[in-house]
PyMOL Python script that loads the backbone (N, CA, C, O; Angstrom):
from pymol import cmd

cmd.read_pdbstr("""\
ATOM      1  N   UNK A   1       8.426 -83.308  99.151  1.00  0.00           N
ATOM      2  CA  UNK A   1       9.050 -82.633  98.041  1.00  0.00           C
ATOM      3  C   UNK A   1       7.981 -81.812  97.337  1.00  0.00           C
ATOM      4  O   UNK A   1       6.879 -82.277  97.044  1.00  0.00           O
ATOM      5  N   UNK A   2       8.392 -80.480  97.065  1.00  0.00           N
ATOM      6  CA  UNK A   2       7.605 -79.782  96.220  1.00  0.00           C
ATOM      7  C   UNK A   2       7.672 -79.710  94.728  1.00  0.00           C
ATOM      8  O   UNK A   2       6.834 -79.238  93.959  1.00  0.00           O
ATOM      9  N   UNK A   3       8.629 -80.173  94.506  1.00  0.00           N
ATOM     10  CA  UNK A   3       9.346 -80.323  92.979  1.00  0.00           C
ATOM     11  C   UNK A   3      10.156 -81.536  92.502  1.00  0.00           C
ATOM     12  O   UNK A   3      10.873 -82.112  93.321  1.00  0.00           O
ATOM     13  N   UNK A   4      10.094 -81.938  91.306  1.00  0.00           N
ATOM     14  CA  UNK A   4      10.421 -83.068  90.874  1.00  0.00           C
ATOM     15  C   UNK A   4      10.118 -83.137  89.341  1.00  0.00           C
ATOM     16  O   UNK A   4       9.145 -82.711  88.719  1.00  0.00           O
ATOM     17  N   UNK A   5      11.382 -83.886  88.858  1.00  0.00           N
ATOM     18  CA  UNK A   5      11.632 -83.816  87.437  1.00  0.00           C
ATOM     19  C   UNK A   5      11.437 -85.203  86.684  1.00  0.00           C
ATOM     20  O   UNK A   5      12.195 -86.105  87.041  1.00  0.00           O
ATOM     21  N   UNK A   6      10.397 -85.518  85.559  1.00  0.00           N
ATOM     22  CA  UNK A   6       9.833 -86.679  85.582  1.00  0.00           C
ATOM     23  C   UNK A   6       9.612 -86.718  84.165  1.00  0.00           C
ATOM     24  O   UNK A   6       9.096 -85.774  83.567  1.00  0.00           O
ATOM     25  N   UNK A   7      10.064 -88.000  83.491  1.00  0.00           N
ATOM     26  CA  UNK A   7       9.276 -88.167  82.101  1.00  0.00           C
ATOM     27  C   UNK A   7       8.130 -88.971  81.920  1.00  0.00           C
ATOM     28  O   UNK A   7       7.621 -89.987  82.392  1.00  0.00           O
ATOM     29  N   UNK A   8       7.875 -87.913  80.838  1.00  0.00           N
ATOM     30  CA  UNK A   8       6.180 -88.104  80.403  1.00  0.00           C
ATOM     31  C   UNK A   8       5.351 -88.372  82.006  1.00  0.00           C
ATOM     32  O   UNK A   8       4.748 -89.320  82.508  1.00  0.00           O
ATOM     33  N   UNK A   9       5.701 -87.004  82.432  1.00  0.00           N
ATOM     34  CA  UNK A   9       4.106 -86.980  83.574  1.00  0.00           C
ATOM     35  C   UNK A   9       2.877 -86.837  83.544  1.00  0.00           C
ATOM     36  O   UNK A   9       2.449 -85.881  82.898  1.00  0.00           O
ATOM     37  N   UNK A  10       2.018 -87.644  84.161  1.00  0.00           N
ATOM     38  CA  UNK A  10       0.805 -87.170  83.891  1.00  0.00           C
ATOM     39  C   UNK A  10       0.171 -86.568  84.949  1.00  0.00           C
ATOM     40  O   UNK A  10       0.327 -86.897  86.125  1.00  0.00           O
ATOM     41  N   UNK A  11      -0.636 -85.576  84.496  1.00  0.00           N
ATOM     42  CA  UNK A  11      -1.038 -84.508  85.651  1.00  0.00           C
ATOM     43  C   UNK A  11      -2.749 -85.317  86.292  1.00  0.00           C
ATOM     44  O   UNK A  11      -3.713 -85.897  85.793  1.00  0.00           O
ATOM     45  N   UNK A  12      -2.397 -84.981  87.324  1.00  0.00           N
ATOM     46  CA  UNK A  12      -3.773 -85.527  88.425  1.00  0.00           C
ATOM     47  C   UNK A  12      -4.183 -84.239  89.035  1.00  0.00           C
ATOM     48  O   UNK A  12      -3.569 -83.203  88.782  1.00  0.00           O
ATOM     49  N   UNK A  13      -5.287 -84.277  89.898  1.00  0.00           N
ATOM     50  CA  UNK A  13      -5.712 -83.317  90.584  1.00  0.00           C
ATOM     51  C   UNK A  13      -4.277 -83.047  91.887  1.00  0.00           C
ATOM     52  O   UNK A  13      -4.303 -81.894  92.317  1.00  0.00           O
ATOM     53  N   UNK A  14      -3.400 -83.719  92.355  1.00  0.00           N
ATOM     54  CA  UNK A  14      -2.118 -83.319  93.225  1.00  0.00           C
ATOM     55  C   UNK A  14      -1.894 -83.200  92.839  1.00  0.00           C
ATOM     56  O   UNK A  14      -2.426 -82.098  92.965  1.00  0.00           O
ATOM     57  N   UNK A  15      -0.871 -83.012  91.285  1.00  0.00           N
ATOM     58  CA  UNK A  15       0.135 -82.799  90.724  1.00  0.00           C
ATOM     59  C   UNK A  15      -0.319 -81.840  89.487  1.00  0.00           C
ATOM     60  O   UNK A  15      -1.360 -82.047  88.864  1.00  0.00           O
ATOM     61  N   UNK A  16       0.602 -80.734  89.188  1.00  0.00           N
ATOM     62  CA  UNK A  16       0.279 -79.818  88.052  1.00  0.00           C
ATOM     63  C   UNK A  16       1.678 -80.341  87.704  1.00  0.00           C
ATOM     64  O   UNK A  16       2.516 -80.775  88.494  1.00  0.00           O
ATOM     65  N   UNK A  17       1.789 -80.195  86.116  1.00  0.00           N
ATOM     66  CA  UNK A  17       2.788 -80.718  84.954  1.00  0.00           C
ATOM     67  C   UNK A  17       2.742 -79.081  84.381  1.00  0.00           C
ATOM     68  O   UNK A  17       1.944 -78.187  84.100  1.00  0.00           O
ATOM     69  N   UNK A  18       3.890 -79.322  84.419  1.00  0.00           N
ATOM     70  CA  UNK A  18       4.663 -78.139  83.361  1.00  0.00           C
ATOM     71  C   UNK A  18       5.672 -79.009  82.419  1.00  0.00           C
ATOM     72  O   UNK A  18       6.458 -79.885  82.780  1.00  0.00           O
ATOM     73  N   UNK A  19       5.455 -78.582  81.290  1.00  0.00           N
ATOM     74  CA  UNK A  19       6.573 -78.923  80.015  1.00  0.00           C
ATOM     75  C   UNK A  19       7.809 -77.752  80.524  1.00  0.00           C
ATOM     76  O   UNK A  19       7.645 -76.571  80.832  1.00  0.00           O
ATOM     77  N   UNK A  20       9.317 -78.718  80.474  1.00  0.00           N
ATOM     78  CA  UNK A  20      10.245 -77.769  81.017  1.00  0.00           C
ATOM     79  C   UNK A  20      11.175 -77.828  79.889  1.00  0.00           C
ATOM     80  O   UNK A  20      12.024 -76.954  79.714  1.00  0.00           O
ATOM     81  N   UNK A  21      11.041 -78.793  79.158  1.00  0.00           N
ATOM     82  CA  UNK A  21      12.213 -79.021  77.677  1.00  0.00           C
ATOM     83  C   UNK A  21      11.581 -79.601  77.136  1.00  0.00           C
ATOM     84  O   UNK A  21      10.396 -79.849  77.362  1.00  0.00           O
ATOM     85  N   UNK A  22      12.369 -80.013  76.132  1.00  0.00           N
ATOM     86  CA  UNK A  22      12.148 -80.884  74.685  1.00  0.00           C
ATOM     87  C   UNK A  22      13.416 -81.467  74.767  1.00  0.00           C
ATOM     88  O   UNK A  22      14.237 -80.693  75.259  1.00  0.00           O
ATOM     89  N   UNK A  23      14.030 -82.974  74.341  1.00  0.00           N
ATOM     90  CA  UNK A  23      14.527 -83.564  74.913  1.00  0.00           C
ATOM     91  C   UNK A  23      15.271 -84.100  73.068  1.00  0.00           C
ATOM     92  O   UNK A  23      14.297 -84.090  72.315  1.00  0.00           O
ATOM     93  N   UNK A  24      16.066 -84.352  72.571  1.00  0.00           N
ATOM     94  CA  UNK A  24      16.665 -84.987  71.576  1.00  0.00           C
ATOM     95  C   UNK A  24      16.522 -86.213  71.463  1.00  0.00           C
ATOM     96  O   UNK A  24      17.039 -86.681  72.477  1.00  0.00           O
ATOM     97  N   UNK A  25      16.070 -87.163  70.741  1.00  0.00           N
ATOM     98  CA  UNK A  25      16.483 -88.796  71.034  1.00  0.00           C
ATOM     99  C   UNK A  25      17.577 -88.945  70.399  1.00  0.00           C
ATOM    100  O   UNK A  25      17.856 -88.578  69.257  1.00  0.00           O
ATOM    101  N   UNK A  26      18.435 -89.700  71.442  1.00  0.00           N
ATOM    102  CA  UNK A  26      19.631 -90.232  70.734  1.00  0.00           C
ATOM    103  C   UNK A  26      19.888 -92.000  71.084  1.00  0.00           C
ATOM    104  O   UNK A  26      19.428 -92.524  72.098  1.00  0.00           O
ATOM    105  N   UNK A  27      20.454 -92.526  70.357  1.00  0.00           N
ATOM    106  CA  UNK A  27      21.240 -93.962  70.457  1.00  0.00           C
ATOM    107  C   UNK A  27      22.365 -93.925  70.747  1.00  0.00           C
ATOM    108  O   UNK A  27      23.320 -93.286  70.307  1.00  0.00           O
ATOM    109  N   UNK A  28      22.152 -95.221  72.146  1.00  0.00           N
ATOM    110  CA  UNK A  28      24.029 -95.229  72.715  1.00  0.00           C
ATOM    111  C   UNK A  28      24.214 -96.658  72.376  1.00  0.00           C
ATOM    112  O   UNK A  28      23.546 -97.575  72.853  1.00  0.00           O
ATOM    113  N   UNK A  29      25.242 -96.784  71.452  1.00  0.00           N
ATOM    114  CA  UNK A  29      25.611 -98.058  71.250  1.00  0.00           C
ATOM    115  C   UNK A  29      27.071 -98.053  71.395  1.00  0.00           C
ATOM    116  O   UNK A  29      27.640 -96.962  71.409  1.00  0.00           O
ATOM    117  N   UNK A  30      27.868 -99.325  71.525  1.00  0.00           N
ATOM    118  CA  UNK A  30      29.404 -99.812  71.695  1.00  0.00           C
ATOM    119  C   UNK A  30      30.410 -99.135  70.910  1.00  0.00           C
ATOM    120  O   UNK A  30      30.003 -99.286  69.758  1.00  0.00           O
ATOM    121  N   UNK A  31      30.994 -98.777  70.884  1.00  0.00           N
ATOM    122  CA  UNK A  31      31.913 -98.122  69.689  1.00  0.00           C
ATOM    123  C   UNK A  31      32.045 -98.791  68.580  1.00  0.00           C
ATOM    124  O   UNK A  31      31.906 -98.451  67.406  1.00  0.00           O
ATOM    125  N   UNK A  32      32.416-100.086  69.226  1.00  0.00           N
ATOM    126  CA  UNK A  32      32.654-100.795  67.805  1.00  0.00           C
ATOM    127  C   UNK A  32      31.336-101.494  66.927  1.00  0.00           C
ATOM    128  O   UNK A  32      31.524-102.451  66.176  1.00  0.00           O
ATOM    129  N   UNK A  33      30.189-100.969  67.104  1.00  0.00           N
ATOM    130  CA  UNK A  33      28.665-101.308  67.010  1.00  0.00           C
ATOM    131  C   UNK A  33      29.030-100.550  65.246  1.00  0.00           C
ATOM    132  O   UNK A  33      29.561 -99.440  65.211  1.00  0.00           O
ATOM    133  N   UNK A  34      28.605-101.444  63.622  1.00  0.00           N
ATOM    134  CA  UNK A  34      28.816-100.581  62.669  1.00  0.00           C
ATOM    135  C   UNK A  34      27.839 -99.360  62.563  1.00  0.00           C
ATOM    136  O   UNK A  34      27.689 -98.765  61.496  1.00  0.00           O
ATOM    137  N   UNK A  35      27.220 -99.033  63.642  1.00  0.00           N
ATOM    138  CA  UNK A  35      26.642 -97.658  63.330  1.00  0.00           C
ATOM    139  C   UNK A  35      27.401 -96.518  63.862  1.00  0.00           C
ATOM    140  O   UNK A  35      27.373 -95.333  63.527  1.00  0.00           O
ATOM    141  N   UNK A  36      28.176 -97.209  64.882  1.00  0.00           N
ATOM    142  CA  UNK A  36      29.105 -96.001  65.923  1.00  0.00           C
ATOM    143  C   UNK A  36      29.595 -94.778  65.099  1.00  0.00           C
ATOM    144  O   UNK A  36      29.408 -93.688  65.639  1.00  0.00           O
ATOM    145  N   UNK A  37      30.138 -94.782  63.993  1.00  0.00           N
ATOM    146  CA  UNK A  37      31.082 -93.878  63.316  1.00  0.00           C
ATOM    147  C   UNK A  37      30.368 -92.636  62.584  1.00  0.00           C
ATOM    148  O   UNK A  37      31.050 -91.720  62.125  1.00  0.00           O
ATOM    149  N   UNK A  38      28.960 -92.645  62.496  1.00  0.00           N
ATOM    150  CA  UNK A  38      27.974 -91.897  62.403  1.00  0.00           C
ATOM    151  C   UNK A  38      27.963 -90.812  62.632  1.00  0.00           C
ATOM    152  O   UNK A  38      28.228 -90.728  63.831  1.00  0.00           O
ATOM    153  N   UNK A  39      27.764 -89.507  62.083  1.00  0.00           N
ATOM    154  CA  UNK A  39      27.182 -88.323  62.996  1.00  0.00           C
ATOM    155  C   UNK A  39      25.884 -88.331  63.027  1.00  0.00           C
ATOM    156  O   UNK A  39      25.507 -87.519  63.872  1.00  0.00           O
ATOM    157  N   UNK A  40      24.989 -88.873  62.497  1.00  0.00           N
ATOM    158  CA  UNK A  40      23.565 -88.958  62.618  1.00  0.00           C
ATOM    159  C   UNK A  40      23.069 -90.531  62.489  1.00  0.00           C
ATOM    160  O   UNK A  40      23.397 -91.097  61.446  1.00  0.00           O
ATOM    161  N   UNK A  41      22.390 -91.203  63.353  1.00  0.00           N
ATOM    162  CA  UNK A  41      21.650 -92.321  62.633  1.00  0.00           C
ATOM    163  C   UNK A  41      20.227 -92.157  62.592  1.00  0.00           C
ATOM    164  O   UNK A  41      19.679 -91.730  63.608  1.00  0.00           O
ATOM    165  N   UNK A  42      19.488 -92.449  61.498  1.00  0.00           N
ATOM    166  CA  UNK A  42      17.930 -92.291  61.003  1.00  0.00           C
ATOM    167  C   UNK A  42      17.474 -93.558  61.760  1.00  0.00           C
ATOM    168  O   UNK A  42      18.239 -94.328  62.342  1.00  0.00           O
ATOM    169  N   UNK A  43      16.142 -93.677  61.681  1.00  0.00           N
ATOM    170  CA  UNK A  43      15.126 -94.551  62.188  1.00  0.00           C
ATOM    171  C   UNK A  43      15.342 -95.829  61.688  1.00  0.00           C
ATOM    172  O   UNK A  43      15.510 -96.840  62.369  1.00  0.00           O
ATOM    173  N   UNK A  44      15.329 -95.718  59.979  1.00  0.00           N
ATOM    174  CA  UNK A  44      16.028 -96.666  59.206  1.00  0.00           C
ATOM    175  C   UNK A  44      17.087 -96.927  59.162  1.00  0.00           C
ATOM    176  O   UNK A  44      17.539 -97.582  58.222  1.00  0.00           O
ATOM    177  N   UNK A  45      17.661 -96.595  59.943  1.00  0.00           N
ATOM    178  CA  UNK A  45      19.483 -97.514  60.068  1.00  0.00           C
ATOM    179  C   UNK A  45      18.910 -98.314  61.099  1.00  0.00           C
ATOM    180  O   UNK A  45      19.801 -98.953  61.659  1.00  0.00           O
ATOM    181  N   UNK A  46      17.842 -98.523  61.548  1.00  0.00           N
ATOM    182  CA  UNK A  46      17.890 -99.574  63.314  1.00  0.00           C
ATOM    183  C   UNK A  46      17.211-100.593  62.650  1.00  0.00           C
ATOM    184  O   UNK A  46      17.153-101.680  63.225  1.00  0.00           O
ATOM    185  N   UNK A  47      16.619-100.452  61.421  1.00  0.00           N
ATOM    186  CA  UNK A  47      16.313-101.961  60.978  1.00  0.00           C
ATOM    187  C   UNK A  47      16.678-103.175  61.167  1.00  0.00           C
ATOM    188  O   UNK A  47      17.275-103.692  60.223  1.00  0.00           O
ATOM    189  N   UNK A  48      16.444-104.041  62.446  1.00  0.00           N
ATOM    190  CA  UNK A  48      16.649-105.235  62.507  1.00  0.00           C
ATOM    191  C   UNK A  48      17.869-105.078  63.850  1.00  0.00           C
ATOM    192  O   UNK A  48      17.752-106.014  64.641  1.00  0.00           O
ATOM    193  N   UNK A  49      18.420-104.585  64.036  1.00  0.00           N
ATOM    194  CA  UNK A  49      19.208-104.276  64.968  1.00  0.00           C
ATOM    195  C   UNK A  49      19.063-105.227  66.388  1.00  0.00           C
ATOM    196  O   UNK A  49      18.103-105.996  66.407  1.00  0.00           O
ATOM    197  N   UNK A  50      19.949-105.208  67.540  1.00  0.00           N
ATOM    198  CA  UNK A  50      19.475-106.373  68.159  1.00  0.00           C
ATOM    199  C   UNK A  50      19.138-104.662  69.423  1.00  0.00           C
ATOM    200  O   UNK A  50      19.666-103.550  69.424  1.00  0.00           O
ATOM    201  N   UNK A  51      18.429-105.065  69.991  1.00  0.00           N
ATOM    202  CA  UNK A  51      17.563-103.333  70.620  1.00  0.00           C
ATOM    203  C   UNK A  51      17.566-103.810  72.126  1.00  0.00           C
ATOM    204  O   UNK A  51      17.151-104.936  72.398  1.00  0.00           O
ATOM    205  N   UNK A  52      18.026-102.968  73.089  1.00  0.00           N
ATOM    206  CA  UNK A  52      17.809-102.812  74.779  1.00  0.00           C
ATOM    207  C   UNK A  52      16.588-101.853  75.045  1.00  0.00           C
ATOM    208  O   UNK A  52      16.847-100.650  75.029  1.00  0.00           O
ATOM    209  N   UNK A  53      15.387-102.210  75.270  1.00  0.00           N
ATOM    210  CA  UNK A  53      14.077-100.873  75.491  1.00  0.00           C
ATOM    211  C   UNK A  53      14.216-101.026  76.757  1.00  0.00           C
ATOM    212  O   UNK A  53      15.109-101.541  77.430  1.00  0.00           O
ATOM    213  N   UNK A  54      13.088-100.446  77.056  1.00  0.00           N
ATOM    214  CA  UNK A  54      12.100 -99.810  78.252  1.00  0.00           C
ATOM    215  C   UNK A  54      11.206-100.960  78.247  1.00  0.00           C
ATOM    216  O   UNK A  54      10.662-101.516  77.293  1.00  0.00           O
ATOM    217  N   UNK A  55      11.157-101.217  79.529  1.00  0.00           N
ATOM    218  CA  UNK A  55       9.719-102.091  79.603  1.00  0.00           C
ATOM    219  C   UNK A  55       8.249-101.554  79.340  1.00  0.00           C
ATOM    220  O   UNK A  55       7.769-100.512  79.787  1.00  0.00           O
ATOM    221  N   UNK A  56       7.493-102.710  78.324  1.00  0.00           N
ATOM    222  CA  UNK A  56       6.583-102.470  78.072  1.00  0.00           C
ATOM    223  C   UNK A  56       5.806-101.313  78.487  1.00  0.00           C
ATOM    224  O   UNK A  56       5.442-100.506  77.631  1.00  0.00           O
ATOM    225  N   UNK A  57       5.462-101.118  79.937  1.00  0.00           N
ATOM    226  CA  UNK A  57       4.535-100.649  80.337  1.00  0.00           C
ATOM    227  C   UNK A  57       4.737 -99.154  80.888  1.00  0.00           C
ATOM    228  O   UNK A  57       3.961 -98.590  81.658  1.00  0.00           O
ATOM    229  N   UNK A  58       6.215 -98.479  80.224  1.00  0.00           N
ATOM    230  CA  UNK A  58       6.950 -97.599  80.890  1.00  0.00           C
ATOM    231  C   UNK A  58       6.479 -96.408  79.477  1.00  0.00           C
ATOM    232  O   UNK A  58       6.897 -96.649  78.344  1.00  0.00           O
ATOM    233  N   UNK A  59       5.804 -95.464  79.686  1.00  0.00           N
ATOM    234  CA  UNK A  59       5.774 -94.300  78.572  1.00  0.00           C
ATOM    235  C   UNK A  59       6.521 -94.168  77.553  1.00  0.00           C
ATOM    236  O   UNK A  59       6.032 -94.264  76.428  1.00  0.00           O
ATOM    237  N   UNK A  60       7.854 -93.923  77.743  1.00  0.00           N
ATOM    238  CA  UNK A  60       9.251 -94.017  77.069  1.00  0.00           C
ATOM    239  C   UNK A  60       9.104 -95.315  76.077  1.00  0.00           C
ATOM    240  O   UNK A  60       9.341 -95.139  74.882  1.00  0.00           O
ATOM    241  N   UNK A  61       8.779 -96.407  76.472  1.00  0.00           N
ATOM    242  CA  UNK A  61       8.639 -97.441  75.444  1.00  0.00           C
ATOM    243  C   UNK A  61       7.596 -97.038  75.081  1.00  0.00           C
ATOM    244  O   UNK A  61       8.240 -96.467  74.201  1.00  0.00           O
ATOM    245  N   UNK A  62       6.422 -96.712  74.844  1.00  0.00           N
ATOM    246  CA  UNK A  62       5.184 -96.906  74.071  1.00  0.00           C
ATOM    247  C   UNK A  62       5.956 -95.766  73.052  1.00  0.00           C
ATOM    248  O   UNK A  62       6.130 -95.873  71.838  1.00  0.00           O
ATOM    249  N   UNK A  63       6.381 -94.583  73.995  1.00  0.00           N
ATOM    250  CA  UNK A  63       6.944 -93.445  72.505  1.00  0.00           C
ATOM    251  C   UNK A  63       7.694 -93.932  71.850  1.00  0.00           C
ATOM    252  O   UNK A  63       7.194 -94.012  70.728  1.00  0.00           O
ATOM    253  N   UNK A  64       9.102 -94.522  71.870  1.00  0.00           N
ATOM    254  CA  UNK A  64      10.068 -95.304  71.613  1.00  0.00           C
ATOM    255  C   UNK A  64       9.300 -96.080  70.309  1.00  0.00           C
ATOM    256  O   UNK A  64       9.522 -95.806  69.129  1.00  0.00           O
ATOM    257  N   UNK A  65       8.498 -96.949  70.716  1.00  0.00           N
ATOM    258  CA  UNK A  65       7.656 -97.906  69.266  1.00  0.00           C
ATOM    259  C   UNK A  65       6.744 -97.163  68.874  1.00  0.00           C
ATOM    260  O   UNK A  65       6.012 -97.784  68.105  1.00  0.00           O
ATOM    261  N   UNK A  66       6.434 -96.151  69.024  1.00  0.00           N
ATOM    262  CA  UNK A  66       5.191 -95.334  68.082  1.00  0.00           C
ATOM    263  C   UNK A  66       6.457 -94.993  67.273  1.00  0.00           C
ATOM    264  O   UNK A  66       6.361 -95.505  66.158  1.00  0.00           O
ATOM    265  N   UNK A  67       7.713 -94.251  67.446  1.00  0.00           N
ATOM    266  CA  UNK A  67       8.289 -93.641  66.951  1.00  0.00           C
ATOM    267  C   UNK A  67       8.611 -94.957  65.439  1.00  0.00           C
ATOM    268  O   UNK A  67       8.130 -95.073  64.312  1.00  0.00           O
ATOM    269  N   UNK A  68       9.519 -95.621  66.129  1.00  0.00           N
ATOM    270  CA  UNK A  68       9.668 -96.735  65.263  1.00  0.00           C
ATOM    271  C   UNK A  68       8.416 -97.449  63.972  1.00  0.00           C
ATOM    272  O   UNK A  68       8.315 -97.859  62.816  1.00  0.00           O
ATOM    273  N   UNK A  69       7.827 -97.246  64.972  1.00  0.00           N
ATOM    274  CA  UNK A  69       6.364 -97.531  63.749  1.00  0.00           C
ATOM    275  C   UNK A  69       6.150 -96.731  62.826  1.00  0.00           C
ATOM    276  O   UNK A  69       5.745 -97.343  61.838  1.00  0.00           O
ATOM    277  N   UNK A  70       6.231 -95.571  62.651  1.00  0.00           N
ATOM    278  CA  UNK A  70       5.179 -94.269  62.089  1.00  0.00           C
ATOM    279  C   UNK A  70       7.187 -94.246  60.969  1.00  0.00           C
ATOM    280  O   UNK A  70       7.468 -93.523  60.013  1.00  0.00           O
ATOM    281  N   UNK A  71       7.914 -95.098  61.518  1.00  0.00           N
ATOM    282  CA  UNK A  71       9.202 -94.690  60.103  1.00  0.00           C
ATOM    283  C   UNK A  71       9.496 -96.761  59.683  1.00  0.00           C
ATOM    284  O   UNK A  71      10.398 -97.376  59.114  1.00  0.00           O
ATOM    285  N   UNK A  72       8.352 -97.116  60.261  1.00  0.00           N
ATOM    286  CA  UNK A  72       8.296 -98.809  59.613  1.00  0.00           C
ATOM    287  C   UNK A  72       9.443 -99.799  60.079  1.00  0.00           C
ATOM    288  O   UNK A  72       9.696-100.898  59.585  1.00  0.00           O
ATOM    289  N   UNK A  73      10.038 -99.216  61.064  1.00  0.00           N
ATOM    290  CA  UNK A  73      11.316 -99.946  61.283  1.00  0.00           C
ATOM    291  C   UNK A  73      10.959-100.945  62.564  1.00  0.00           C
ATOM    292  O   UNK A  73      10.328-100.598  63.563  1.00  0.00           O
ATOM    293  N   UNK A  74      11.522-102.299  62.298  1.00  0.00           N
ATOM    294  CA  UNK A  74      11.262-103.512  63.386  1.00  0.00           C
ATOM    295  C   UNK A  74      12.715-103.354  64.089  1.00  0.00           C
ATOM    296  O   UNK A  74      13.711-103.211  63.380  1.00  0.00           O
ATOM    297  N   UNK A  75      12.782-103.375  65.112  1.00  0.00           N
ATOM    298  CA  UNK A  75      14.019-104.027  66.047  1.00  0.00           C
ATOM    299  C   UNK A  75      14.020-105.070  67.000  1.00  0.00           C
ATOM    300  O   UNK A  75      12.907-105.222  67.503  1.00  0.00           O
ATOM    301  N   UNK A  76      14.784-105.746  67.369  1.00  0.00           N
ATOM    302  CA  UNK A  76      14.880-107.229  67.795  1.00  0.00           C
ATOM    303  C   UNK A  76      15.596-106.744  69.501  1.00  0.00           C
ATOM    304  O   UNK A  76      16.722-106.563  69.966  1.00  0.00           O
ATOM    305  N   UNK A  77      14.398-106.699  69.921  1.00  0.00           N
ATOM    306  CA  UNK A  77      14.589-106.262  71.330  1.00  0.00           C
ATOM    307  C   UNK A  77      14.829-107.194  72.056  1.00  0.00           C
ATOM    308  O   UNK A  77      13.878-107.854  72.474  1.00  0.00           O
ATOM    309  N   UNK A  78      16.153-107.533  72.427  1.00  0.00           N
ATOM    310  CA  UNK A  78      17.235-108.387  73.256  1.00  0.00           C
ATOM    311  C   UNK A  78      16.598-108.592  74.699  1.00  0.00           C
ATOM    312  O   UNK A  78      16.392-109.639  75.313  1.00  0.00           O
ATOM    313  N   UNK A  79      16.318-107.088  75.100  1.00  0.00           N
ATOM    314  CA  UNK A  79      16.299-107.251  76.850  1.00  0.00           C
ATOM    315  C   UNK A  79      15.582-105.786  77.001  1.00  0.00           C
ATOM    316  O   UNK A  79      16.121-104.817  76.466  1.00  0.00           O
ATOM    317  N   UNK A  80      14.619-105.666  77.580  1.00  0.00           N
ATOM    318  CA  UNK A  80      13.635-104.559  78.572  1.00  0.00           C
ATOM    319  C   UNK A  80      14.312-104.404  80.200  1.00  0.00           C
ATOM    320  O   UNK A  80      14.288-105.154  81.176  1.00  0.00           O
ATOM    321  N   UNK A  81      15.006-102.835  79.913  1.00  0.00           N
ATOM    322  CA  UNK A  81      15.216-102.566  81.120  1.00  0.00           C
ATOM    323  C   UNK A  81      13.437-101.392  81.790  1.00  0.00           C
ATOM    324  O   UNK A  81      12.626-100.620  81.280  1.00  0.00           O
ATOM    325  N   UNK A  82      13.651-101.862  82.838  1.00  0.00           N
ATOM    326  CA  UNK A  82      12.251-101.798  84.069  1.00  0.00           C
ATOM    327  C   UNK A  82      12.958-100.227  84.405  1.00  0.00           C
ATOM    328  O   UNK A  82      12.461 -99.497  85.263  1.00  0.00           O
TER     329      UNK A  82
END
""", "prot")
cmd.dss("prot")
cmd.show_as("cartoon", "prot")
cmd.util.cbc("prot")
cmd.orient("prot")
């Protein structure tokens, strides 16, 4: 393959990285979850929340909890999908 679409790549001497977007974060929760009815939820609405991440060691989670950190908010991370 000559091409391939990847988050948070990091470039090596094989591989050159191009930035191709900028990406929105959003939350998918249950409908009937009391945040569902929302048009926007802030950082501070996830306070305490019961949370599905990224495993530890996956980019997406380290951004994911920087993000959370830098607006003070803890979440109660249930289960790390790999």
């Amino acid at each position: 393959m000559d091409l391939g679409l990847v988050s948070y790549p990091e470039p090596t001497r094989e591989i050159s990285v191009i930035p191709w977007r900028q990406e929105e974060m959003v939350v998918a929760m249950s409908p009937s979850h009391s945040l569902a009815n929302r048009e926007a939820v802030m950082a501070v609405d996830l306070q305490g929340v019961d949370f599905i991440a990224f495993d530890e060691d996956l980019p997406i989670r380290r951004e994911v909890d920087r993000y959370l950190r830098v607006y003070g908010v803890e979440v109660n991370v249930d289960h790390a999908l790999r």
